[in-house]
C-alpha positions, -999 to +999 in steps of 0.1 A: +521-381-693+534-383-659+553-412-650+571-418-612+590-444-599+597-452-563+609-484-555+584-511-564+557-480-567+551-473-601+524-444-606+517-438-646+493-412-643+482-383-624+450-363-630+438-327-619+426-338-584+453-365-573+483-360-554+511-379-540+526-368-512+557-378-492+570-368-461+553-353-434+525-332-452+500-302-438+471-303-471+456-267-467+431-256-495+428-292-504+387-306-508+377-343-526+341-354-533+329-383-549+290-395-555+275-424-575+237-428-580+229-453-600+202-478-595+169-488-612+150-511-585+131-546-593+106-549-617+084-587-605+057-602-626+050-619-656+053-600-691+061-573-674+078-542-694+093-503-684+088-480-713+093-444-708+113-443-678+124-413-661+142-411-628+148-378-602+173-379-578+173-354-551+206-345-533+208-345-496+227-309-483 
């Protein structure tokens, strides 16, 4: 476990695509992405029920 203390920073943990960097820095090679889909819509009406449901998400490029 990595554990680094810098005045009132405290940083417990560092995973494969984190970094901390100090100083003047030049990141070469370096590439971060991040995506979240999640979302189901409304469903309206009385009694209404979902059964089944399958979703597709198609990724913009």
């Amino acid at each position: 476990m990595t554990s680094i203390k810098y005045g009132s920073l405290k940083i417990d943990a560092l995973t494969a695509s984190s970094g901390l960097f100090i100083g003047t820095n030049i990141h070469k090679g370096r590439k971060s992405q991040s995506s979240i889909n999640e979302g189901f819509g409304t469903v309206k009406g009385k009694q209404n029920k979902v059964r089944g449901n399958t979703s597709m998400m198609k990724k913009k490029t």
